[in-house]
C-alpha positions as CSV (number, residue, x, y, z in Angstrom):
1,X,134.2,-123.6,-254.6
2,X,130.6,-124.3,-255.3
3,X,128.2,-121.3,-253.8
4,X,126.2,-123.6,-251.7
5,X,130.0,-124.7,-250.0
6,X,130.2,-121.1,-249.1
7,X,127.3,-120.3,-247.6
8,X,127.4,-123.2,-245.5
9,X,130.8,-122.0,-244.3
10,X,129.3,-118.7,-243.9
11,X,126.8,-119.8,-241.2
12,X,129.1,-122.2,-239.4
13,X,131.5,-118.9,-238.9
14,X,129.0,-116.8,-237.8
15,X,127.6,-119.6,-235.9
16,X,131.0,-120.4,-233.7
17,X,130.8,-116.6,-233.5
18,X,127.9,-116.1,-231.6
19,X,129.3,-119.4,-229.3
20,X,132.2,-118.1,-228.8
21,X,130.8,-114.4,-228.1
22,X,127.6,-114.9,-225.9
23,X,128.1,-111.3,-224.3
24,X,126.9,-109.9,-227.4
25,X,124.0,-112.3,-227.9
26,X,122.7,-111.5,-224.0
27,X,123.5,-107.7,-224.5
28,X,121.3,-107.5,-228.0
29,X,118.4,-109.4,-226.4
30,X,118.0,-107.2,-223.3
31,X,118.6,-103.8,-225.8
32,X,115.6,-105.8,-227.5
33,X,113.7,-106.4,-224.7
34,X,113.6,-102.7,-223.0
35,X,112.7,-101.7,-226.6
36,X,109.8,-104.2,-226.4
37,X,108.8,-103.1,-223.2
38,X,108.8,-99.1,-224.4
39,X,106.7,-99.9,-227.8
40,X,104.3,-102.2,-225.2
41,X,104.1,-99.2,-222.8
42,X,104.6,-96.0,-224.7
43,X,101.9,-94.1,-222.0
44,X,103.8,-95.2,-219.1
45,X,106.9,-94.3,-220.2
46,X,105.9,-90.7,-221.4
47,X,103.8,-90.6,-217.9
48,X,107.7,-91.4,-216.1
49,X,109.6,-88.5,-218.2
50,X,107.2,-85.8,-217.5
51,X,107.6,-86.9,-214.2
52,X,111.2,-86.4,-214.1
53,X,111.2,-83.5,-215.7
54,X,108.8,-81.9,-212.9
55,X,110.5,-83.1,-210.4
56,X,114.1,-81.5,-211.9
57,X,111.6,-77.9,-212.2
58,X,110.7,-77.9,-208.3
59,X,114.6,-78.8,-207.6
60,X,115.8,-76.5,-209.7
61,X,112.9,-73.6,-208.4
62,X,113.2,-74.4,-205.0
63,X,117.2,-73.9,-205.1
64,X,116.8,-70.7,-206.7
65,X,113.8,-69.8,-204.8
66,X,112.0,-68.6,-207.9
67,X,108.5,-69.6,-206.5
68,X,109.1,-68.8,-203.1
69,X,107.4,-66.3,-201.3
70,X,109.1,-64.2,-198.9
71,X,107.2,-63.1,-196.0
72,X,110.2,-60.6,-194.0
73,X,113.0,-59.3,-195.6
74,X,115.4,-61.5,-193.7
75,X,114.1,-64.3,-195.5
76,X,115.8,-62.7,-199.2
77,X,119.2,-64.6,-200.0
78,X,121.8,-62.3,-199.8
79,X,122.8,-63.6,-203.5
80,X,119.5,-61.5,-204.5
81,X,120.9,-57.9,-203.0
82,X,123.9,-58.5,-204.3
83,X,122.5,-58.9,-207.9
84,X,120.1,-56.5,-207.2
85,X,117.1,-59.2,-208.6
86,X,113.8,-57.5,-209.1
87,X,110.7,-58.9,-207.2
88,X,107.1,-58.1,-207.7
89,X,104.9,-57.3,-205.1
90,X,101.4,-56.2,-203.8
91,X,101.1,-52.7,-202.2
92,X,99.5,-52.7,-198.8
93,X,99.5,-49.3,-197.3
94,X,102.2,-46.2,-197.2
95,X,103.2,-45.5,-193.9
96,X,105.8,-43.0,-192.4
97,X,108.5,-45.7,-192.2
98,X,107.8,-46.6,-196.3
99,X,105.9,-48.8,-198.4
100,X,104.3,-51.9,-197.3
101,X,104.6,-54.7,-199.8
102,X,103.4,-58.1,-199.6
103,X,106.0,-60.1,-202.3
104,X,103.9,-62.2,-205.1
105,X,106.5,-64.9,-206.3
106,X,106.4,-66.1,-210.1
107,X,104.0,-68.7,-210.5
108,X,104.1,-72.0,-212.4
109,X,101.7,-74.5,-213.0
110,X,101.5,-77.9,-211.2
111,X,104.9,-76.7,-209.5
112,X,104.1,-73.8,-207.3
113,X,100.8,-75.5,-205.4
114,X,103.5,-78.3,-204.5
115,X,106.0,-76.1,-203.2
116,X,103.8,-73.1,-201.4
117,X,104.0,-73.9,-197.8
118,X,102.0,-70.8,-196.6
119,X,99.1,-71.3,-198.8
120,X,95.8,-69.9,-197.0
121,X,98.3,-68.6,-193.9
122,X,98.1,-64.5,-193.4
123,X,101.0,-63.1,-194.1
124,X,103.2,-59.3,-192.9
125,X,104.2,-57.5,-195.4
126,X,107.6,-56.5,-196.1
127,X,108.9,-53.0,-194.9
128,X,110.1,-51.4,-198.3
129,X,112.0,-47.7,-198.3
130,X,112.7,-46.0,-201.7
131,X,116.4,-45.8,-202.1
132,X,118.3,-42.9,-202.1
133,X,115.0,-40.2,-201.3
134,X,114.0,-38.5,-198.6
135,X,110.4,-38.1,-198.6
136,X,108.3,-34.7,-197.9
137,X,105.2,-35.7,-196.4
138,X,103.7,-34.0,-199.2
139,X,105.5,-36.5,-201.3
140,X,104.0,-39.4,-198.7
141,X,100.4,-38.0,-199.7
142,X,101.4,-38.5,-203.4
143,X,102.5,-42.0,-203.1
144,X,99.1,-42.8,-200.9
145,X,97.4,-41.2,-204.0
146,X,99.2,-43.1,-207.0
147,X,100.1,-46.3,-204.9
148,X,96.3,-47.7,-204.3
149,X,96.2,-51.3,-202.4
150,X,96.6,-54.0,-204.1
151,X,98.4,-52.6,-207.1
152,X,101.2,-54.2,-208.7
153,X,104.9,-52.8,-208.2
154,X,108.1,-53.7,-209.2
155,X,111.3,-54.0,-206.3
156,X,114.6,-53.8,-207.4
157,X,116.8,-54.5,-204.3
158,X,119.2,-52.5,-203.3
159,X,120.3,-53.0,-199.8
160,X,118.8,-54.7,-196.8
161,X,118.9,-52.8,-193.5
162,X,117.4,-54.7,-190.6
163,X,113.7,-55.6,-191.3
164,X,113.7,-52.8,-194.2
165,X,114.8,-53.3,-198.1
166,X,116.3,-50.5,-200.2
167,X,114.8,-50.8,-203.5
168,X,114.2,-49.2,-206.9
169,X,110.3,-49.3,-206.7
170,X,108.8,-49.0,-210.0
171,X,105.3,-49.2,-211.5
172,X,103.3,-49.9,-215.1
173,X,101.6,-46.7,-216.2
174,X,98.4,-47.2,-217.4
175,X,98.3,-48.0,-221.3
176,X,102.0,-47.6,-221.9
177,X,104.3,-50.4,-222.2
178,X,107.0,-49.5,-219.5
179,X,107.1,-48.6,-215.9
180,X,108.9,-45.6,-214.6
181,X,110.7,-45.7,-211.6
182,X,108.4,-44.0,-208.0
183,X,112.1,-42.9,-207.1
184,X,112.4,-40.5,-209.6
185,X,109.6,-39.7,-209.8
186,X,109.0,-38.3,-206.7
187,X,112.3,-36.3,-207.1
188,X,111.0,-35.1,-210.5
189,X,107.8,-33.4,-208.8
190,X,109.9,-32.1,-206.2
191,X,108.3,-33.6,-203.5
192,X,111.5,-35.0,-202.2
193,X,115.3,-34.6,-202.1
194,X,118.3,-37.2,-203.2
195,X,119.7,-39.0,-200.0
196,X,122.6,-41.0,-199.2
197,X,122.1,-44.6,-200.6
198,X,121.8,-46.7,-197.3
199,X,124.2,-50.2,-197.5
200,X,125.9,-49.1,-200.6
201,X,129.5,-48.9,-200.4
202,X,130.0,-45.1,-202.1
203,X,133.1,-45.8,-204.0
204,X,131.2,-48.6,-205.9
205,X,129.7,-47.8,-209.4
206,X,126.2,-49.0,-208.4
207,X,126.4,-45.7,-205.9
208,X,127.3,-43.7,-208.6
209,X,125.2,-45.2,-210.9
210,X,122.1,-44.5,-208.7
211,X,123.2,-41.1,-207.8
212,X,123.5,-39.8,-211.1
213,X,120.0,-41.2,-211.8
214,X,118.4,-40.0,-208.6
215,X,120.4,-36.4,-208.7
216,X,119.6,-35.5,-212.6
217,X,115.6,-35.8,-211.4
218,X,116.2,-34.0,-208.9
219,X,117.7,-31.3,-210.8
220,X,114.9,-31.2,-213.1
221,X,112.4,-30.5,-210.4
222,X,114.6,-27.6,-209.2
223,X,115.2,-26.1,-212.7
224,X,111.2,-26.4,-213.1
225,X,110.6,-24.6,-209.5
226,X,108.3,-27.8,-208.8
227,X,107.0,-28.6,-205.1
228,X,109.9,-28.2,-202.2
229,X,111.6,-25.8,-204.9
230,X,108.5,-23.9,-206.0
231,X,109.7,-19.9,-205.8
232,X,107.7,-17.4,-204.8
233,X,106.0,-14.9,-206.7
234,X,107.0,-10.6,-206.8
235,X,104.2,-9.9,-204.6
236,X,104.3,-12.9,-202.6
237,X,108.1,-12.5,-201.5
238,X,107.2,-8.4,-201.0
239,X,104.4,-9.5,-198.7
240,X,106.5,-11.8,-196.7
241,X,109.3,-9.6,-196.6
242,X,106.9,-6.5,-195.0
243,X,105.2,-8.8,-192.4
244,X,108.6,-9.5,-190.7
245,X,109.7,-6.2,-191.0
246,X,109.3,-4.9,-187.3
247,X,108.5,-0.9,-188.6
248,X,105.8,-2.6,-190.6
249,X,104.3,-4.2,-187.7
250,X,104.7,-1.4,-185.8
251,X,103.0,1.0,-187.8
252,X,99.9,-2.1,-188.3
253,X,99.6,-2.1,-184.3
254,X,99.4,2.2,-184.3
255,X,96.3,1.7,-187.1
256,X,94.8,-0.8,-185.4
257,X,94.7,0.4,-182.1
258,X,93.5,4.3,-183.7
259,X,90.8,2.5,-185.6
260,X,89.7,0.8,-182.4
């Protein structure tokens, strides 16, 4: 068959193909079309994506309340205690109750100015105890002194107990990479003594857990004679021991009264 014969039969195949198909013809010009339309409108259609993708960002933040600030402890999801989530926060004062933090959320640009709804409104801050301590109130003086308002701390939550949260407080020490955890610390000076964990079930290994940590510092503080476990001297203990002895008083009121 002569070529010309062929392609002639060619195009009148593809030809009653194209009649016979017209779903295909419509679908290829409208692929075509949008395609058109993206080349002819590249800025517009970049200007839609970013938009998607920041609204997905605030619907994804606000559903796991990572920009959110709290302003009472009730307002914590109870999914945060239970995973104990660390939050950051503000130190306002140190008070006999505990420490009062106001709670800093993380911030992201564009997205958290959209979502703040307290944004120029005072706020309370949030009643914070540290877990498992009992605090002298020479260890209250030493938080006031190495707690200054407005520092950063960091609140790893424990428990929730009314309007008060259980935490892990911990802090950045100046020049050093890490924090270190207030908690210990104050058990490590001996200016306070390990204390039931409060909302903790005690069989669980998060009780354990915190005990051992709390307990060890503790011990170190003891082993150290530091502050509530500070011994007294030879002379010191002697002394003591004669002033409550009633001969020695006894024989200090007959001096006193012949030197008079």
């Amino acid at each position: 068959m002569p070529e010309s014969s062929r392609e002639t039969e060619t195009d009148e195949r593809l030809t009653d193909r194209q009649q016979r198909d017209p779903g295909n013809r419509s679908t290829h010009n409208i692929v075509s079309l949008i395609s058109q339309f993206a080349d002819d409108n590249l800025t517009f259609v970049r200007n839609i994506s970013t938009g998607l993708a920041v609204a997905g960002v605030i619907v994804i933040a606000r559903s796991i309340k990572l920009v959110t600030k709290f302003h009472a402890a009730s307002e914590i999801p109870a999914r945060f205690i239970e995973r104990n989530v660390s939050l950051r926060g503000k130190v306002h004062s140190i008070t006999e109750r505990g420490l009062e933090v106001e709670h800093v959320p993380i911030y992201l640009p564009v997205v958290s100015p959209i979502i703040s709804k307290h944004k120029g409104v005072f706020t309370s801050p949030i009643l914070v105890h540290l877990a498992g301590v009992e605090l002298t109130p020479e260890g209250r003086v030493w938080l006031q002194k190495n707690l200054a308002p407005a520092q950063t701390v960091w609140l790893k939550l424990i428990s929730r107990e009314d309007d008060m949260l259980h935490c892990l407080v911990s802090q950045s020490r100046q020049g050093l990479m890490w924090s270190y955890s207030m908690n210990e610390e104050v058990l490590r000076l001996g200016l306070a003594r390990t204390a039931p964990v409060v909302g903790v079930l005690p069989d669980s290994r998060l009780y354990w857990r915190l005990l051992k940590r709390l307990h060890r510092a503790e011990v170190k503080a003891e082993k150290k004679g530091r502050g509530l476990w500070k011994q007294d001297s030879l002379w010191e203990r002697a002394s003591k021991v004669g002033r409550d002895n009633a001969l020695f008083r006894l024989i200090r009121r007959i001096f006193k009264r012949t030197c008079d």
